[in-house]
Wavefront OBJ file of the C-alpha trace (Angstrom):
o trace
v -24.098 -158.042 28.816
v -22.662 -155.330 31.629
v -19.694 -153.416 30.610
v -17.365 -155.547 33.124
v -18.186 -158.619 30.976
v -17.792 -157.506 27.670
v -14.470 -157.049 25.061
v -17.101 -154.335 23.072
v -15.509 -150.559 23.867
v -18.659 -148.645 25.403
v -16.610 -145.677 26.369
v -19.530 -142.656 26.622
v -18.944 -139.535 25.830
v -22.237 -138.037 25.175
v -24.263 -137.892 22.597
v -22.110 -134.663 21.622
v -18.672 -136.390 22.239
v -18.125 -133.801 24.939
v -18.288 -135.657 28.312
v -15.086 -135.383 30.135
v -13.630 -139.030 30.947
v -10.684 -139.388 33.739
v -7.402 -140.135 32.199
v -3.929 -141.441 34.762
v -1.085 -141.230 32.558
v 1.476 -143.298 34.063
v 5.211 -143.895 32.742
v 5.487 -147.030 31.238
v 8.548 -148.495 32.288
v 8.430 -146.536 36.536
v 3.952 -146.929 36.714
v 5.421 -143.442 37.699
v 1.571 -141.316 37.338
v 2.346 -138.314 35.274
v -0.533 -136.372 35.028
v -4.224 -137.021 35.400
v -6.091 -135.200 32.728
v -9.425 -135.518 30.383
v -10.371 -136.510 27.533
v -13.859 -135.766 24.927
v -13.947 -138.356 22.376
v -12.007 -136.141 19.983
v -9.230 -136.535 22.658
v -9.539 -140.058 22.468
v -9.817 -140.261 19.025
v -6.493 -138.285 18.491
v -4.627 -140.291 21.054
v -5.474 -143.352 19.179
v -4.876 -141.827 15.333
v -1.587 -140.168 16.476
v -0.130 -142.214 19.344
v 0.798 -138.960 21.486
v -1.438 -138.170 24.784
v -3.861 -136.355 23.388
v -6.504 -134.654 26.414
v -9.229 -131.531 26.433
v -7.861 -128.751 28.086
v -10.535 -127.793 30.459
v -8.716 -124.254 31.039
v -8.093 -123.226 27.477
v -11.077 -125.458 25.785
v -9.140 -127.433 23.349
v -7.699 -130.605 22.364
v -4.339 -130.352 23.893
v -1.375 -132.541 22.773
v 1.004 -132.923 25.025
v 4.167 -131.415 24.656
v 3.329 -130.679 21.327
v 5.073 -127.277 22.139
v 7.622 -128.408 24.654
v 8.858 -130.673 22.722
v 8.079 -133.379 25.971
v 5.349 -135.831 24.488
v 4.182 -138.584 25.342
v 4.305 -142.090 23.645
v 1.453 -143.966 24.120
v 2.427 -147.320 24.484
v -0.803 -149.175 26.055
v -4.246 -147.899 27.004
v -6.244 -149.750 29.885
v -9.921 -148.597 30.351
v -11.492 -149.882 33.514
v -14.511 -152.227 34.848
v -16.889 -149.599 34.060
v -15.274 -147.981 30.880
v -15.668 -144.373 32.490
v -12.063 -143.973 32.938
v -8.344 -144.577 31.411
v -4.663 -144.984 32.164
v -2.747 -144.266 29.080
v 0.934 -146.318 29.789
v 3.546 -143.924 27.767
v 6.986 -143.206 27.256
v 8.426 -139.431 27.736
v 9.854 -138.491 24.887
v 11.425 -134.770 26.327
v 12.555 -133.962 29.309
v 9.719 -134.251 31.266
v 5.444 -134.499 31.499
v 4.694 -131.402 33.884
v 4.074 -128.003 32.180
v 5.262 -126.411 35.638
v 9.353 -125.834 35.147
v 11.559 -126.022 37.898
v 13.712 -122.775 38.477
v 16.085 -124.053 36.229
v 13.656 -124.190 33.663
v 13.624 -127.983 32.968
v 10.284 -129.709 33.541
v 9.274 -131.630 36.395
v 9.364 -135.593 35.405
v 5.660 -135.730 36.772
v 2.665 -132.969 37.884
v 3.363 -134.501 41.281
v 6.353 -132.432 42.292
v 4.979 -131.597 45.607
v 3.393 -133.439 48.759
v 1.070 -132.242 51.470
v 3.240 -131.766 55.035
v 1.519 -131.780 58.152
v 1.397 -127.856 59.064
v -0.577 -128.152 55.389
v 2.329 -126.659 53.525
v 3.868 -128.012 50.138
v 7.354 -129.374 50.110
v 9.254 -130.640 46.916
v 9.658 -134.134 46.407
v 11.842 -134.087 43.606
v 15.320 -133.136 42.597
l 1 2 3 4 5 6 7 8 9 10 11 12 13 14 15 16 17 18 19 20 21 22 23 24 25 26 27 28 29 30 31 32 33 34 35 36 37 38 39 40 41 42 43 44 45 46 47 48 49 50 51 52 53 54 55 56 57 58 59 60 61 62 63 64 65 66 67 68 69 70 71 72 73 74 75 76 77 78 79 80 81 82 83 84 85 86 87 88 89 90 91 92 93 94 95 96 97 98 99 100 101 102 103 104 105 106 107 108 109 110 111 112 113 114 115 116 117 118 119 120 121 122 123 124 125 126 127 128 129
């Protein structure tokens, strides 16, 4: 049976655990995305054990939890994998102030990484309050 037809989880991550998989992480309650990230199966793993977003930080190479510092996790409340089980959107409610680690010049964190949008002379211009 082909992964589209099947209610078996065939996520793969390498015989090592280490292949990167797409996540969207989208507010639960807005379908607001949040951040698109990564995760190994450790990732995974923790995401599932500890219901926070758990992804591999390609940058610093390690399991980063988010907000685990900030204080602005996120609760996962649903995980959907799709047709082909190479990539996830992990549903979640904010628990801080915001998802982005980028702070506005304030200092209070951006509600989502997408903050920005692409104008037509190819400049960025803020979206959000």
């Amino acid at each position: 049976m082909s992964k589209e037809y099947t209610n078996e989880l065939l996520l793969d991550f390498g015989k090592d655990g280490e292949t990167l998989i797409p996540v969207v992480t989208q507010d639960a309650k807005t379908k607001e995305v949040l951040i698109l990230a990564f995760a190994n199966q450790a990732a995974f793993n923790e995401t599932k054990t500890s219901g926070l977003a758990t992804y591999w930080s390609r940058s610093r190479k390690e399991l980063w939890k988010k907000g685990l510092t900030s204080g602005d996790t996120l609760k996962i409340e649903e995980i959907l994998i799709n047709c082909e089980q190479n990539s996830l959107v992990y549903l979640v409610t904010p628990q801080g102030s915001g998802a982005c680690h980028a702070k506005r010049e304030n200092g209070s964190a951006h509600t989502s990484c997408y903050y920005r949008r692409i104008t037509e002379n190819d400049t960025l211009e803020y979206i959000e309050a």
